[in-house]
C-alpha positions as semicolon CSV with decimal commas, in nm:
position;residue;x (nm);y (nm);z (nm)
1;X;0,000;0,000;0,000
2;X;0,122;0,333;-0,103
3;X;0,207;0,648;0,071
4;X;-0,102;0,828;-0,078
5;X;-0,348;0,486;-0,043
6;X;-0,248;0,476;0,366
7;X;-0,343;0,881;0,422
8;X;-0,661;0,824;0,236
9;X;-0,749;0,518;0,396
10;X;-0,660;0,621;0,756
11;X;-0,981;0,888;0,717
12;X;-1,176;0,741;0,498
13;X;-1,177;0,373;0,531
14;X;-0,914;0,309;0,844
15;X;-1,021;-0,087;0,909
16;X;-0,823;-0,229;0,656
17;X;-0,574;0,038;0,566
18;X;-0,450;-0,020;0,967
19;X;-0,472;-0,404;0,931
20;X;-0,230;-0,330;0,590
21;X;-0,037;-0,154;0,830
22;X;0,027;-0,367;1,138
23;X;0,043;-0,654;0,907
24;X;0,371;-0,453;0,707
25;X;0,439;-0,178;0,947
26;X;0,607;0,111;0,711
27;X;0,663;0,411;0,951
28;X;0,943;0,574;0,786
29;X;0,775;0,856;0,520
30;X;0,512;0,860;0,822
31;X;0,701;1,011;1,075
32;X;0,856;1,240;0,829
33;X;0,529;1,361;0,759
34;X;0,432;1,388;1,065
35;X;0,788;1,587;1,171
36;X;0,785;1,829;0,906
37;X;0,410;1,935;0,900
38;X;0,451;1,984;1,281
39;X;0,825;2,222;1,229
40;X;0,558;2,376;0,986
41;X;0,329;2,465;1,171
42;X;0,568;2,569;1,494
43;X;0,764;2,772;1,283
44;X;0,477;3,006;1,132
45;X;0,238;3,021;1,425
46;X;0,553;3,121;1,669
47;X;0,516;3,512;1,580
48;X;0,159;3,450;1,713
49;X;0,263;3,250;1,979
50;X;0,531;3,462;2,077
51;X;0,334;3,794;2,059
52;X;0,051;3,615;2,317
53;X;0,319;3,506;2,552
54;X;0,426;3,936;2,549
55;X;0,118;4,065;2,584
56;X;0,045;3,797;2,942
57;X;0,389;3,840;3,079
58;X;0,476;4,212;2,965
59;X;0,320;4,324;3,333
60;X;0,313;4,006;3,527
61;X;0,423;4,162;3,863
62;X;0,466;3,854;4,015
63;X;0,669;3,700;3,741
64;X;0,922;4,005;3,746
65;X;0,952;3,936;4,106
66;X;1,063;3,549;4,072
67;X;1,275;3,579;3,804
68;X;1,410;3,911;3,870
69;X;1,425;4,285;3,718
70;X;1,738;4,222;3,577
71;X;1,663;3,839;3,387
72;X;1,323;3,946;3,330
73;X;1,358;4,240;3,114
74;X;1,616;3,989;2,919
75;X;1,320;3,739;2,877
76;X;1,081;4,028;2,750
77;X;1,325;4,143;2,520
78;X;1,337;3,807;2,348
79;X;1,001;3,777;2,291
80;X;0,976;4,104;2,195
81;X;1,306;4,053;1,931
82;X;1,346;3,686;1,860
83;X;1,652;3,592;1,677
84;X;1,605;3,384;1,325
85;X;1,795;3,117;1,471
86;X;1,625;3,027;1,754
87;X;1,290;2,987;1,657
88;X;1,426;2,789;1,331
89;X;1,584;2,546;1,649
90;X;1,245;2,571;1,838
91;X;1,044;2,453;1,519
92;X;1,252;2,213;1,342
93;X;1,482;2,054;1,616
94;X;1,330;2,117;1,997
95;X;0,936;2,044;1,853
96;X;1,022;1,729;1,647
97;X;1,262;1,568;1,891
98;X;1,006;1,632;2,184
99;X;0,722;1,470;1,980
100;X;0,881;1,163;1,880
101;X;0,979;1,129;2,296
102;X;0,614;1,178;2,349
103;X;0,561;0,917;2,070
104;X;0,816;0,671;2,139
105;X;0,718;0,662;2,494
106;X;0,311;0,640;2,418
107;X;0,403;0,327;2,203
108;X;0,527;0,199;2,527
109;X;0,257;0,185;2,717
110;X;0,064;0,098;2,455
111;X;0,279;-0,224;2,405
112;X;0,281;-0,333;2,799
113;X;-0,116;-0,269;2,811
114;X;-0,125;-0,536;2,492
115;X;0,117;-0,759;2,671
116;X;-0,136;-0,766;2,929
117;X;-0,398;-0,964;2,676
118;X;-0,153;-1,158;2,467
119;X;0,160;-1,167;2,313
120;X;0,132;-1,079;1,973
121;X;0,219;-0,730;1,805
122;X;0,564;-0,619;1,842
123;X;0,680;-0,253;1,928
124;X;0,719;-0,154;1,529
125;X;0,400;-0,273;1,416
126;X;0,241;-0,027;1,700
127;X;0,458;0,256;1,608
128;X;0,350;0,258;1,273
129;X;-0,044;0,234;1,320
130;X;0,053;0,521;1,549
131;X;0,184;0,740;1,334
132;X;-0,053;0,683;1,084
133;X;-0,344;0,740;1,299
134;X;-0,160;1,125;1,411
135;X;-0,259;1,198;1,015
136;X;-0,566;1,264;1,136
137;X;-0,491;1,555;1,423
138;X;-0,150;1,635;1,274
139;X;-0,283;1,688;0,868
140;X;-0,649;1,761;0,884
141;X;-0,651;1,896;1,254
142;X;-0,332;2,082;1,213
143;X;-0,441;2,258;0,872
144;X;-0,744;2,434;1,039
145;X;-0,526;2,505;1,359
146;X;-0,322;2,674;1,112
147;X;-0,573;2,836;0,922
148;X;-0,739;3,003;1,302
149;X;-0,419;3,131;1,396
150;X;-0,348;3,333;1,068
151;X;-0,710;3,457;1,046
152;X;-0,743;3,560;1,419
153;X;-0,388;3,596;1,442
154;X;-0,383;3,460;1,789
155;X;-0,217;3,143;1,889
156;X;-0,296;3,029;2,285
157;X;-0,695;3,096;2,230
158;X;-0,676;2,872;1,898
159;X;-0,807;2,511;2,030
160;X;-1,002;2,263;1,843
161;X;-1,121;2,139;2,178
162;X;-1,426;2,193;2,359
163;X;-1,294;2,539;2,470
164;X;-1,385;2,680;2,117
165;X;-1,707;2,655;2,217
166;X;-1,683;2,894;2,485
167;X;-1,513;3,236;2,307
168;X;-1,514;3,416;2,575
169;X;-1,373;3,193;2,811
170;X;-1,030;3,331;2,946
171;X;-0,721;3,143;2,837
172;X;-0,563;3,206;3,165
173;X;-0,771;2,967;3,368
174;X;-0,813;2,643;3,448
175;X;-1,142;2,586;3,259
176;X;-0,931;2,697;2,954
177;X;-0,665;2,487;3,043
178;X;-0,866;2,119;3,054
179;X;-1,162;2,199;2,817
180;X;-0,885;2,276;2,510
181;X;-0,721;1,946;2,591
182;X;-1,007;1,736;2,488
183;X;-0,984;1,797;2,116
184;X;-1,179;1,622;1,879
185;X;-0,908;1,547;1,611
186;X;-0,748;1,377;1,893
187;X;-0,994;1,156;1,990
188;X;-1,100;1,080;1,631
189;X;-0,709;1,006;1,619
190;X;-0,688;0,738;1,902
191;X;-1,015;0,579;1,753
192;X;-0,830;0,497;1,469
193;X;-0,535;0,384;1,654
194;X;-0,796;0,175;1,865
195;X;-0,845;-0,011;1,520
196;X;-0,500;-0,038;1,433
197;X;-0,465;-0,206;1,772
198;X;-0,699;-0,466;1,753
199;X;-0,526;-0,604;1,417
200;X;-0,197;-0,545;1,566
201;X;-0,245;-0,728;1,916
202;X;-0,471;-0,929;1,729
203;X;-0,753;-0,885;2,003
204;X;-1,117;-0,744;1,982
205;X;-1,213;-0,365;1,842
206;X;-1,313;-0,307;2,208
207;X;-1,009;-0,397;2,391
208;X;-0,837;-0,201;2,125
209;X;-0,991;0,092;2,186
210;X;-0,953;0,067;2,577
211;X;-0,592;0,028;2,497
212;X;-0,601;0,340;2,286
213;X;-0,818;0,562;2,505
214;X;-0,615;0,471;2,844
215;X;-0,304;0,669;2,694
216;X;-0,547;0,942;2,545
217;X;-0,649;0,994;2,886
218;X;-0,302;0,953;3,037
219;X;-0,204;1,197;2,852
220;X;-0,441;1,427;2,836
221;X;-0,468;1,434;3,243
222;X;-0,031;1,533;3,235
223;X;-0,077;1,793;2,968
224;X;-0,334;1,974;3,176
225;X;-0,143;1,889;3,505
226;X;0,155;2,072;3,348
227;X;-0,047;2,345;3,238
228;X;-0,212;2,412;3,566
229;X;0,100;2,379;3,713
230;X;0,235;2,663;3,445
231;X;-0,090;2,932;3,485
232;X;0,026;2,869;3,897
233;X;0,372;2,946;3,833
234;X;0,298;3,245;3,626
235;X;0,007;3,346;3,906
């Protein structure tokens, strides 16, 4: 199965297209998909990203007091002037390298929750229904990410979770903070790895799917820990 044939099949016909998968797990041109769209996307959404992250900390009192006068105003200058160079080493070495960690590390799990129900699927073959399944929020969801943050030109109220629902919601609070980590591409994402599971463990579609939505929801609950733990820090 071709490149083109697995992207089409992952949204539009994803039971057999995963079995293809599992059964020869090609990962490669995946994962470079899946690298370079997300450097994309970092690298022209971080003006936007940047300029939100100035206007919350430009007169955070309480941030100038923990970090400083001195290291502060050296922070708010970078935002304010970011050098070429580091935000091409943000977006296309520090993003990519920290999402195949998350990835690697997801595929894990994922393999000791299988190991649980049987032995069959090795760690490749669960890598690449993976990777194919992050088409999904990485392609589709990640092209109309991309298209809210140039039309609004805002980046940390941009969420295709069920925060977008609420507009007027406050991106500095905790609401904010767990309602834009439940995102629909997401969870249409770890359905289809749910599928790819099943063929790959070689167990029902709803243990698959259990397997699949326990590390959703692991890591869903540390993304929102951390950013709790970040609107605290800046509080």
């Amino acid at each position: 199965m071709n490149l083109f044939n697995r992207i089409a099949g992952i949204f539009l016909n994803p039971q057999p297209t995963t079995k293809a998968i599992s059964e020869k797990p090609v990962w490669l041109d995946a994962l470079i998909i899946v690298l370079l769209a997300t450097a994309l996307f970092s690298f022209f959404s971080m003006p936007y990203q940047q300029k939100d992250t100035l206007e919350m900390m430009r007169n955070n009192v309480n941030m100038q007091e923990r970090m400083g006068e001195e290291r502060f105003n050296q922070y708010i200058e970078g935002l304010e002037n970011p050098s070429k160079s580091s935000t091409i080493l943000r977006s296309f070495a520090l993003a990519p390298i920290s999402l195949v960690v998350g990835f690697l590390f997801q595929c894990l799990i994922l393999v000791g929750l299988g190991r649980l129900s049987t032995t069959e699927g090795k760690f490749m073959q669960v890598f690449a229904v993976f990777l194919h399944a992050r088409f999904i929020d990485v392609i589709l969801g990640g092209a109309l990410r991309a298209f809210l943050v140039f039309s609004r030109k805002a980046f940390m109220s941009t969420t295709t979770g069920l925060a977008m629902f609420f507009p007027k919601m406050e991106i500095a609070t905790p609401a904010f903070i767990v309602l834009s980590q439940i995102d629909f591409f997401q969870l249409w994402a770890y359905g289809v790895l749910g599928i790819g599971l099943s063929h790959v463990f070689k167990v029902d579609l709803k243990k698959g799917l259990i397997f699949a939505y326990a590390v959703w929801a692991l890591k869903t609950v540390l993304y929102i820990a951390l950013g709790l733990f970040s609107l605290r820090w800046m509080q």
